[in-house]
PATITOR-298288 format. One line per 5 residues: their letters; for each residue x negated, y negated, z of N, C-alpha, C. Coordinates in steps of 0.1 Angstrom, whole numbers, plus 5000, padded with zeros to 4 digits. Each point is the difference from the previous one (the first is absolute). Layout:
PATITOR-298288
a> X,Y,Z,X,Y,Z,X,Y,Z  ...
***
This chain:
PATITOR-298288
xxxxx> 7228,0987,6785,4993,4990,5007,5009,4987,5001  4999,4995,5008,5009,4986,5007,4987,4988,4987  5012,4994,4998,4990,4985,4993,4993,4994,5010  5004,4997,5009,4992,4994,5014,4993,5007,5005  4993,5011,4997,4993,5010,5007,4990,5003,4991
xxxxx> 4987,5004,5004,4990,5002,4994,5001,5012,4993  4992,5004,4987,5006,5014,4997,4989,5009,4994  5001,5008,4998,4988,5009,5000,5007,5011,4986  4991,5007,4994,4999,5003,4988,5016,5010,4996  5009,5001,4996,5007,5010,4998,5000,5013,5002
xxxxx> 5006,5007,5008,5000,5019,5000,4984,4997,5013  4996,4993,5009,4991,5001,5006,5006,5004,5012  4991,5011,5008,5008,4997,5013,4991,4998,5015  5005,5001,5008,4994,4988,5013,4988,5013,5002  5004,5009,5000,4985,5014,5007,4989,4996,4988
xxxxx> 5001,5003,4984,4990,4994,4993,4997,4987,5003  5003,4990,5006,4989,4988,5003,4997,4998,5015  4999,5013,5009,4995,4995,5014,5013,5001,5006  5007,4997,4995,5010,4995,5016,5005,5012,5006  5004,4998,5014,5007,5013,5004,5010,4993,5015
xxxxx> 5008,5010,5005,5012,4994,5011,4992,5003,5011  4994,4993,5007,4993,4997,5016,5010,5007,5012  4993,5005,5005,5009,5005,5014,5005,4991,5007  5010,5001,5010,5010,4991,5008,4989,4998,5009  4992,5007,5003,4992,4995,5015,4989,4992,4991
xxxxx> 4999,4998,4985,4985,4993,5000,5008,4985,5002  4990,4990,5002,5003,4984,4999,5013,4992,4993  5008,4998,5009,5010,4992,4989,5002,4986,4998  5001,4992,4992,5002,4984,4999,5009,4995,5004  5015,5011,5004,5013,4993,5002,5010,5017,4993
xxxxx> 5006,4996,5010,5011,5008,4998,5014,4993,4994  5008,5006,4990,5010,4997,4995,5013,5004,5002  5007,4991,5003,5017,5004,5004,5009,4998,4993  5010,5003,4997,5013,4995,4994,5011,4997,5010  5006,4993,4999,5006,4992,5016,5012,5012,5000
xxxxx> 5010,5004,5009,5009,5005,5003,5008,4995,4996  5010,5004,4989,5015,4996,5001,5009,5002,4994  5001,5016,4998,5011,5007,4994,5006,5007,5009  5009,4991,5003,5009,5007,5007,5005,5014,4998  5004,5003,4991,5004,5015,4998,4989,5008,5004
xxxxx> 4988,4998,5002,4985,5004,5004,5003,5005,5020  5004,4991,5001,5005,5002,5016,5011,4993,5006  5012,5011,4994,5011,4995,4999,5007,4998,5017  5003,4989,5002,5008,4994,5012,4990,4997,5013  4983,5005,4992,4991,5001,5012,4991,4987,4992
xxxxx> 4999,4997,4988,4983,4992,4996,5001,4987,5009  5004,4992,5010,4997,4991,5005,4990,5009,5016  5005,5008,5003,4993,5011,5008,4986,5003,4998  4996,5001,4988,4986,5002,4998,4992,4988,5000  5008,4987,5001,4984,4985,4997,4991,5002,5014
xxxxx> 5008,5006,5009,4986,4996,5011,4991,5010,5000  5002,5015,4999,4988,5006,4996,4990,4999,4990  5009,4994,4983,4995,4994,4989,4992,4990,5007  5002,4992,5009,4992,4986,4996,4987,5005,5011  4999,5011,5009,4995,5000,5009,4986,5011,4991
xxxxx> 5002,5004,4991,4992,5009,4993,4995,4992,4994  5007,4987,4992,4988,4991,4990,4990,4993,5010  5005,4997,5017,4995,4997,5007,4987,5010,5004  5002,5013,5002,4987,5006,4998,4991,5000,4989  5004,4998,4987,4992,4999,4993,4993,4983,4995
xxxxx> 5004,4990,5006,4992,4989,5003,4987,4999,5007  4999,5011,5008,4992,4996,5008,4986,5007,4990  5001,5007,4991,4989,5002,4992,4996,5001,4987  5013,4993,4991,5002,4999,4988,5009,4988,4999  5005,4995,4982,5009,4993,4999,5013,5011,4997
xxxxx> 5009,4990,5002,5014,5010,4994,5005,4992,4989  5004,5002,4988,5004,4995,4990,5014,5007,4995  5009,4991,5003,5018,5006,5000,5009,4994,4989  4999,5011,4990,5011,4996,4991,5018,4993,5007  5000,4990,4994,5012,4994,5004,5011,4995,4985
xxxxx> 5017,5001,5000,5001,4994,4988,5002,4987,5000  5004,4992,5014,4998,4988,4996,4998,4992,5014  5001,4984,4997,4994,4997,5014,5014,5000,5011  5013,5008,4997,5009,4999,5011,4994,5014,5007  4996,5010,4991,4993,5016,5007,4989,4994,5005
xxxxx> 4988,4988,4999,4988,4996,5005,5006,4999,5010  5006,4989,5005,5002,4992,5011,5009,5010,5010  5005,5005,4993,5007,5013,5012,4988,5008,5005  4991,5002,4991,4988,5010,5004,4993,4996,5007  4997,4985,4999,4992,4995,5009,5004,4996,5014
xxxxx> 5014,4997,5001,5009,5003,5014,4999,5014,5006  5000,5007,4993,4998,5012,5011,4985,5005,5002  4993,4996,4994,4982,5001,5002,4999,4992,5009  5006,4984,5003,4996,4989,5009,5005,5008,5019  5011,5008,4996,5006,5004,5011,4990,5013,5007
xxxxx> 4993,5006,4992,4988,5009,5004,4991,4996,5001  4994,4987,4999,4991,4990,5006,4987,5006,4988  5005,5001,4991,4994,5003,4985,4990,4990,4998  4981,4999,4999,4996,4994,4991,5002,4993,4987  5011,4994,4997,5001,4995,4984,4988,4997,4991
xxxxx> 4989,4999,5008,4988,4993,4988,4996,5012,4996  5002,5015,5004,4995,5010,4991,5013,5005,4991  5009,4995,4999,5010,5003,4992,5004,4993,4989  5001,5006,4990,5002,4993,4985,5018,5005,4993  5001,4995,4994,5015,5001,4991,5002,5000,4985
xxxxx> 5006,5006,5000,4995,5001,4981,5018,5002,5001  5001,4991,4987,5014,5000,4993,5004,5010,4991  4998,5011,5002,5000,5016,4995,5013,5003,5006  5011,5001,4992,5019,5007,5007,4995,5016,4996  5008,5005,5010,4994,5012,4999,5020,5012,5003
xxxxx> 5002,5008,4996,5008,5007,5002,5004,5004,5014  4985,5004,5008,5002,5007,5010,4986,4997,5007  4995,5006,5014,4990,4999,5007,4988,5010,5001  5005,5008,4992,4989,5013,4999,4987,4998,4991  4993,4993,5003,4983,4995,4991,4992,5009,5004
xxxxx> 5000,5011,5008,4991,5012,4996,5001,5001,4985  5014,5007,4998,5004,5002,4989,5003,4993,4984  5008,4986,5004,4993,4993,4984,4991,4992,5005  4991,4992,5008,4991,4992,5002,4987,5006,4993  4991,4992,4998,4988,5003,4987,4993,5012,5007
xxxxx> 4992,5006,4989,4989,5006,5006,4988,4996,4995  4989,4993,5009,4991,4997,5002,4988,5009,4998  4993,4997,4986,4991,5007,4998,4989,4993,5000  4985,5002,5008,4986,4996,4994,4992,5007,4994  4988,4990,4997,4985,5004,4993,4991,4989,5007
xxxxx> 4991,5002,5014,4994,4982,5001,4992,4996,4992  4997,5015,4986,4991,4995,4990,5001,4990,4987  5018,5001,5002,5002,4994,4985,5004,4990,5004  5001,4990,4984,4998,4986,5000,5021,4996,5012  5006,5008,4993,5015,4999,5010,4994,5011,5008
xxxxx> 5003,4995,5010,4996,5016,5015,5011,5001,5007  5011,4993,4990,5017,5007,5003,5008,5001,4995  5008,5012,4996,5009,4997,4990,5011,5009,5004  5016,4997,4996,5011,5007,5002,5006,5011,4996  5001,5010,5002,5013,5010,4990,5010,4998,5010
xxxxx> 5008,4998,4984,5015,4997,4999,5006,5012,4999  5002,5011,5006,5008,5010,4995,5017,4995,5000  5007,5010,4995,5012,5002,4999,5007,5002,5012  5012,4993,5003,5006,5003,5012,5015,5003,5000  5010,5011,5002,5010,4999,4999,5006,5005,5013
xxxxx> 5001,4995,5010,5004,4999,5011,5004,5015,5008  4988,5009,4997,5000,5017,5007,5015,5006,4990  4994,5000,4990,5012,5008,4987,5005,4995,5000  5003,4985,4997,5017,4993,4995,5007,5002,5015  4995,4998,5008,5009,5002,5012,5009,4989,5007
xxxxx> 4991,4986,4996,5007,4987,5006,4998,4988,4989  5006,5003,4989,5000,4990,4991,5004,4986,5008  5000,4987,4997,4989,5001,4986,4984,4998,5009  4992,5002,4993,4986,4996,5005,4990,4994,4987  5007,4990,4993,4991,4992,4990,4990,4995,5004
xxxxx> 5003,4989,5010,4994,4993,5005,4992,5008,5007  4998,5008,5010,4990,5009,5005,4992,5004,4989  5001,5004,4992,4993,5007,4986,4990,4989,4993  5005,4988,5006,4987,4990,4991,4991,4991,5011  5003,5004,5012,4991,4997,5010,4988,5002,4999
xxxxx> 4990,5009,4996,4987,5001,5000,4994,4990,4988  5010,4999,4986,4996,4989,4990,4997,4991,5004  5014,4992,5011,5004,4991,5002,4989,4994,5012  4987,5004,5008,4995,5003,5008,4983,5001,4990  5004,5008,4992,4984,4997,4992,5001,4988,4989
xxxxx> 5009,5000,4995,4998,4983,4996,5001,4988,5007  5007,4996,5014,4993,4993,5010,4984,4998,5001  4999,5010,5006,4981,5002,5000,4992,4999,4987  5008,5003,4992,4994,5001,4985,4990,5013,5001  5003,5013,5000,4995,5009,5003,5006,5010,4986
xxxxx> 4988,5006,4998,5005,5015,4989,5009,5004,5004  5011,5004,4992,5008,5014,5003,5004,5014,4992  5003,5005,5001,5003,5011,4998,5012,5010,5000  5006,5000,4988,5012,5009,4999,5001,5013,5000  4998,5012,5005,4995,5009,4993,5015,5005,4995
xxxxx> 5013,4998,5003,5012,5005,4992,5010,5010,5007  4991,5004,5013,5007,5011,5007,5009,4997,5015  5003,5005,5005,5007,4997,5015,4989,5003,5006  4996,4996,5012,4993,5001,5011,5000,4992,5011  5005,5004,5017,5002,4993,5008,4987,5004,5013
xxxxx> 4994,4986,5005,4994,5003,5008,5001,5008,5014  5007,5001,5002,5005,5010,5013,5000,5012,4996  5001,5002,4985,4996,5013,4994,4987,5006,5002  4989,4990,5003,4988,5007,4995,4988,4992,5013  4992,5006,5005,4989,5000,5013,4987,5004,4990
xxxxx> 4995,4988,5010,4985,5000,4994,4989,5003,5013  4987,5007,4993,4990,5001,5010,4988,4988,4990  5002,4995,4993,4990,4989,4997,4987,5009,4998  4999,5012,4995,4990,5005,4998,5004,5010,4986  5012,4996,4993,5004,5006,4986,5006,5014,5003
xxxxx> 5009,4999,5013,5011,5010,5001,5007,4990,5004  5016,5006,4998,5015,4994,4995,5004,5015,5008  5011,4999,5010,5011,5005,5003,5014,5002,4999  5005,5006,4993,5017,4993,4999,5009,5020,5002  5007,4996,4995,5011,5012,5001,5009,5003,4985
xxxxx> 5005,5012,4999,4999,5005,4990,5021,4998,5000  5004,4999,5011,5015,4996,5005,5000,4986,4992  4989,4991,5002,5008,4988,4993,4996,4997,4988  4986,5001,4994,4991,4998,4989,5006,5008,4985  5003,5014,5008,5005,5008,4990,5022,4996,4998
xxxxx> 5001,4997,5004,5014,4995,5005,5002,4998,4984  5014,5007,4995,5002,4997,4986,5009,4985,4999  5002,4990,5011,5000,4989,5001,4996,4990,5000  4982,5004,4995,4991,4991,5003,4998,4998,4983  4989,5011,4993,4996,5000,4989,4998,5013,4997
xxxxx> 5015,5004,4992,5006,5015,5000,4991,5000,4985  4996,4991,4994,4994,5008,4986,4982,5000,5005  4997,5005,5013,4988,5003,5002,4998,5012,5010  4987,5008,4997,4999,5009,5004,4992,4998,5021  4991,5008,5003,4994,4998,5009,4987,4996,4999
xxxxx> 4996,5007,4992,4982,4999,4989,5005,4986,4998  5009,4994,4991,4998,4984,4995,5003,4990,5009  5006,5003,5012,4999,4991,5010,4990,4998,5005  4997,5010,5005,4986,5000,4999,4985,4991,4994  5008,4998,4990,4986,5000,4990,5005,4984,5001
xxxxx> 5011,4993,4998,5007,4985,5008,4992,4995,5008  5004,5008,5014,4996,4995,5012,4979,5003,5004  4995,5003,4990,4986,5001,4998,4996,4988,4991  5009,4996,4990,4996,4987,4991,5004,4987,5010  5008,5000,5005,5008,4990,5005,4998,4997,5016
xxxxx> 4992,5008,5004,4999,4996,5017,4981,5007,4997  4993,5005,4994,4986,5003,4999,4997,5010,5009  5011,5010,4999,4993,5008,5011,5000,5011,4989  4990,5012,5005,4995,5011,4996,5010,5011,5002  5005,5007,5011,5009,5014,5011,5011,4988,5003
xxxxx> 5010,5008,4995,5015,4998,5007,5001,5020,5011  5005,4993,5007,5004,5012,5008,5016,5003,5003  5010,5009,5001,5013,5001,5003,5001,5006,5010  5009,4993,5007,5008,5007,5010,5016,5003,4994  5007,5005,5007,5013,5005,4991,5013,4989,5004
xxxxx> 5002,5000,5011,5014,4996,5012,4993,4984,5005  5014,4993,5001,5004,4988,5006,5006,5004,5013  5003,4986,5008,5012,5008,5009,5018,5001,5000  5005,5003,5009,5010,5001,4998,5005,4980,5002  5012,4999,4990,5006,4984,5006,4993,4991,4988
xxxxx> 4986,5002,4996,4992,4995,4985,5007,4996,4990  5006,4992,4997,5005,4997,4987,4990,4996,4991  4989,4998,5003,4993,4998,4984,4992,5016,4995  5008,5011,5006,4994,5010,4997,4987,5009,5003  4993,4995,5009,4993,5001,5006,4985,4994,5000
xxxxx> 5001,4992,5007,4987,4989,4999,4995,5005,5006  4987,5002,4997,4981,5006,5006,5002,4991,5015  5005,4986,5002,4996,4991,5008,5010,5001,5012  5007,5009,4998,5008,5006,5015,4993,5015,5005  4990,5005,4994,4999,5013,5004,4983,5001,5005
xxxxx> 4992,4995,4984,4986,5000,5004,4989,4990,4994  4994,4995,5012,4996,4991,4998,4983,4997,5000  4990,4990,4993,4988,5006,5005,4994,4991,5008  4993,5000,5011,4994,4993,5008,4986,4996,4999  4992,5008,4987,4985,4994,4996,5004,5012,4989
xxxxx> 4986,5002,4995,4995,5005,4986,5008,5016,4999  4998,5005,5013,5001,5015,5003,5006,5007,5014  5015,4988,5001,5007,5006,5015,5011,4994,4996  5010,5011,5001,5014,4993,4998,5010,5001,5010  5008,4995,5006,5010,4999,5006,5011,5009,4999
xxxxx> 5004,5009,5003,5016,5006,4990,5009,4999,5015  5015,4997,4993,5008,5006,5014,5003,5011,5000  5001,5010,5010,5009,5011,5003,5010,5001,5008  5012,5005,4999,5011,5005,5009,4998,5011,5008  4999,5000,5016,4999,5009,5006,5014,5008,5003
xxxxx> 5009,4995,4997,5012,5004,5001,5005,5006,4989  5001,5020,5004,5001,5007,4987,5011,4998,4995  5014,4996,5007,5013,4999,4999,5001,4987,4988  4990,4993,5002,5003,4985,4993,5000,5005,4982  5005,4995,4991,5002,4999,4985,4987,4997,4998
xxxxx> 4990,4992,5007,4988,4993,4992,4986,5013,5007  5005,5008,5008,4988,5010,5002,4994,5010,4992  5009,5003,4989,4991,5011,4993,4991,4991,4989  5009,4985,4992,4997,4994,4990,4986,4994,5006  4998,4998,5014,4985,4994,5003,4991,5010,5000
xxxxx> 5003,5012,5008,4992,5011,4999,4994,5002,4986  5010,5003,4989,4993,4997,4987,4992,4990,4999  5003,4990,5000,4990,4988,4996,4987,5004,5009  5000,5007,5014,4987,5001,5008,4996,5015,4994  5005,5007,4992,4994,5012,4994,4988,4995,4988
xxxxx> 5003,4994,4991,4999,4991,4991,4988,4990,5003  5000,4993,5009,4991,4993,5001,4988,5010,5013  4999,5008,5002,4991,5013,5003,4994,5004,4988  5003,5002,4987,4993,5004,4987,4998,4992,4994  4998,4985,5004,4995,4991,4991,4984,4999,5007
xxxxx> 4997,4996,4984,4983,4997,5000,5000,4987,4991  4991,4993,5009,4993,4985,4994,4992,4997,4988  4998,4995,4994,4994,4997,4987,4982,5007,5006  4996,4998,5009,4986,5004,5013,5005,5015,5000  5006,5005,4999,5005,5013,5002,5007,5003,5015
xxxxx> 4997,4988,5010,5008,5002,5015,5013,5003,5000  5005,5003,5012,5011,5002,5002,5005,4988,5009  5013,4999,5000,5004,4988,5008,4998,5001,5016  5002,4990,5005,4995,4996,5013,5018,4999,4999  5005,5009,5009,5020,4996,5004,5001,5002,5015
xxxxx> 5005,4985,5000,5007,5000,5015,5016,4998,4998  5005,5010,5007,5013,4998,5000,5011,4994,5006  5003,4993,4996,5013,4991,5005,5015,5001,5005  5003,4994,5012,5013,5010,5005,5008,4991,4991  5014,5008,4998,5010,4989,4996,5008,4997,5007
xxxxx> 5005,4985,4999,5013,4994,5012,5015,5015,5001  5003,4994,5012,5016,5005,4998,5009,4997,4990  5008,5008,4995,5009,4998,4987,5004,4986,5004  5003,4987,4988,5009,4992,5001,5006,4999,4989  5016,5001,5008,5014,4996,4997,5005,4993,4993
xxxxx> 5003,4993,4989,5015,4990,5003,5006,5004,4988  5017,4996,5003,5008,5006,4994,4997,5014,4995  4997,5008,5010,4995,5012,4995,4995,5000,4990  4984,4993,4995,4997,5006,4991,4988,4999,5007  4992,5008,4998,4984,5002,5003,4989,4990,4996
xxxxx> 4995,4993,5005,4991,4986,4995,4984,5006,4996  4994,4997,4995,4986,5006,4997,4992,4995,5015  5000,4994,5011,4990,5001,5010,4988,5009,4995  4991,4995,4999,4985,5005,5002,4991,4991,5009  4989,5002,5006,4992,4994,5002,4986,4998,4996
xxxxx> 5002,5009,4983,4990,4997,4992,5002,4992,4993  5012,4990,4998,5001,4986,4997,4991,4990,5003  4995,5001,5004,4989,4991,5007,4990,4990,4986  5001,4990,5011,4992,4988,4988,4987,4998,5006  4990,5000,4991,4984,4998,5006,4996,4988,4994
xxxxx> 5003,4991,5013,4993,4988,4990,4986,4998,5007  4996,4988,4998,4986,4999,5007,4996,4999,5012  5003,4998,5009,4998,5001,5013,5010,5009,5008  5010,5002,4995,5010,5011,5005,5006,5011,4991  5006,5008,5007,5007,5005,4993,5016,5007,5008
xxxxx> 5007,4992,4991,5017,4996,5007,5007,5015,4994  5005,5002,5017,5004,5016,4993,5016,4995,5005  5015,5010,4992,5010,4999,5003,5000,5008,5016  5008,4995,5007,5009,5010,5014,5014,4997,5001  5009,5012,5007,5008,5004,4997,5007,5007,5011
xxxxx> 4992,4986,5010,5005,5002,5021,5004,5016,5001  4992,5009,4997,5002,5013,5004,4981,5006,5008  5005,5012,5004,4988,5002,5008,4986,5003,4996  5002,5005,4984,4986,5000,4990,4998,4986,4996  5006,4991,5001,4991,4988,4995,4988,4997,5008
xxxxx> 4997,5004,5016,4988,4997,5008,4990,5015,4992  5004,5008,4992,4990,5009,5000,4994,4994,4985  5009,4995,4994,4996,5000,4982,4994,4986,5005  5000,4990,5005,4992,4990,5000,4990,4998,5008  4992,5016,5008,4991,5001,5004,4989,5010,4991
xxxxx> 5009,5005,4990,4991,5014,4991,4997,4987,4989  5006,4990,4998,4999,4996,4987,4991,4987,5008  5001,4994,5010,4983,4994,5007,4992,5005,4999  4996,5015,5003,4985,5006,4997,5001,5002,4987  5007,5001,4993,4995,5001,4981,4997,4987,4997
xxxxx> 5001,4986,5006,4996,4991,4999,4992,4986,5012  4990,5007,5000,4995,4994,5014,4991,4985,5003  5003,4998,4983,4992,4990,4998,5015,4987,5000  5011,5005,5002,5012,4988,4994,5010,5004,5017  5004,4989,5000,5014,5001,5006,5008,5006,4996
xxxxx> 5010,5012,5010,5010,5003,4992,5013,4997,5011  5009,4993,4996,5014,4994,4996,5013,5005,5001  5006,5004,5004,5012,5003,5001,5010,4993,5000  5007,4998,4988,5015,4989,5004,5010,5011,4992  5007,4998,5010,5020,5007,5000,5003,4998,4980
xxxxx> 5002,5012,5000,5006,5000,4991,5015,5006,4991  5009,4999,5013,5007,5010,4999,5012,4994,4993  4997,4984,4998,5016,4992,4994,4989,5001,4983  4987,4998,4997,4996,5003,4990,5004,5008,4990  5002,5015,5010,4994,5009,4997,5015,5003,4990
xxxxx> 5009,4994,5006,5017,5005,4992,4994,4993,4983  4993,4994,4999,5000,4994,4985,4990,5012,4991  4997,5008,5006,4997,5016,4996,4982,4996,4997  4998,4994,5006,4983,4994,5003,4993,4993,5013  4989,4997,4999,4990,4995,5013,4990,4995,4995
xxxxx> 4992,4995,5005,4992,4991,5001,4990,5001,4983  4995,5010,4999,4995,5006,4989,5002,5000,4987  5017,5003,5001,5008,4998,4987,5002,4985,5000  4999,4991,5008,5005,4985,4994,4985,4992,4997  4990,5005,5001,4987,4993,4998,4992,5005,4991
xxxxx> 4992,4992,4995,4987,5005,4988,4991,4993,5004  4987,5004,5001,4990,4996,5001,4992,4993,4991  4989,4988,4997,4995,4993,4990,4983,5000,5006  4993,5009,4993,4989,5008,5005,4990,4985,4999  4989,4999,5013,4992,4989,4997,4987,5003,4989
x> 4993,4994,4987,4990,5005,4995,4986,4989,5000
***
């Protein structure tokens, strides 16, 4: 427990006192960012990505606040030049002097847990973060972002001691968790654990009841396969998945599995899922390597929901299937193809801060 932080009894954990991780479509207070600026992140391209970056916090103004890790006020004031240039609301935007390694806050940004019955009706887990297996040292500073974030607020937190990244794991807000067995189980994550004890983790630490597995990420994934490029849930009991109709492509049999898979799941209700399937973009390139493009990237904030495109001819079909899964929200399309080289989208750079 943080000194600055409220704290709760030793060896307790967030499922024994109420709390649990809220679905991306329930209410948010503000969404959270880490500013862009690792260059090695998007090498000879990261000035390429501010106008779609600034044009996305721009959709999410119009129905939340956005709250953007920055490390100091020369990264503010650059940040706020290129928000002023997308004709960005500033009065829903906040800055927090939080330096951060890199831009990916799916991933180390907090995870927001409630209870609206207890006396705190929010509190943080801090998991472990080591940048998808030691892959882009260093990430200190990412690693203490959720502390650094609940002692601001003066909020509980919670260490439970393990790795865990948000893009890893999908919620239906009804005490099912989705993730994949490609990255969870990954002997790069937390090799002295089994499947049963992740398990039994991600039920203390997010309050859900059913974890479900699918197997495969896609091809180009460097963090091993994140749930949040493949399937996604749209309410309690309908999920999103992509598939490749193209049998020739690398990523066709690995989706097929995942849509085999999510056919034999049953709901805590005993249902079966409600799946609409999702096309995927045309392969993108650079320097011959394969980039993860999905358009189950997608970010649901409150009034919209901002999907990546990838100026190919399924972007008019995936952001017409993913309108009727959401008919109560706008949905959004901004280019994401200079993004997309930094081996993420819209989804992987945001975390949500649930309203209670």
């Amino acid at each position: 427990m943080s000194a600055l932080s409220p704290a709760f009894p030793a060896g307790v954990t967030p499922r024994e006192l109420g709390y649990y991780f809220p679905a991306e479509f329930a209410p948010h207070v503000a969404t959270w960012l880490s500013w862009p600026h690792k260059e090695a992140s998007w090498p000879g391209k990261i000035n390429g990505i501010y106008p779609a970056y600034a044009q996305f916090i721009k959709e999410l103004t119009a129905g939340e606040l956005v709250r953007i890790n920055v490390a100091d006020d020369g990264m503010k004031a650059f940040a706020i030049d290129q928000l002023q240039k997308a004709n960005v609301d500033l009065t829903k935007v906040e800055f927090f002097f939080h330096p951060t390694n890199d831009a990916w806050c799916r991933d180390h940004g907090p995870a927001f847990l409630i209870n609206p019955d207890a006396e705190h009706k929010k509190v943080i887990v801090d998991w472990g973060y080591n940048a998808w297996g030691d892959k882009y040292p260093p990430y200190d500073l990412d690693d203490v972002i959720p502390t650094r974030i609940a002692e601001h607020f003066h909020l509980p937190v919670f260490h439970p001691g393990i790795v865990m990244e948000g893009g890893s794991v999908e919620f239906n807000g009804k005490g099912t968790l989705l993730t994949s067995t490609a990255c969870l189980l990954n002997p790069n994550r937390n090799p002295h654990l089994n499947q049963q004890q992740i398990e039994k983790y991600l039920a203390d630490y997010y309050g859900i009841q059913q974890v479900l597995w699918v197997e495969e990420g896609i091809i180009g994934d460097d963090t091993d396969g994140h749930i949040d490029d493949t399937v996604r849930f749209v309410n309690e009991d309908t999920v999103l998945t992509v598939v490749e109709s193209n049998k020739q492509d690398e990523n066709y049999e690995l989706l097929q599995q995942n849509l085999r898979q999510l056919k034999q799941m049953r709901l805590l209700n005993g249902r079966q899922l409600n799946i609409v399937e999702l096309p995927m973009p045309d392969a993108v390139i650079w320097d011959d390597q394969r980039l993860p493009a999905s358009y189950a990237n997608f970010y649901i904030a409150n009034k919209s929901v901002i999907v990546p495109t990838y100026r190919c001819a399924q972007d008019d079909k995936a952001l017409q299937l993913i309108q009727e899964a959401f008919p109560d929200r706008r949905v959004v399309g901004i280019d994401s193809t200079e993004i997309i080289w930094g081996l993420g989208s819209f989804h992987c750079l945001s975390q949500q801060e649930p309203s209670v």
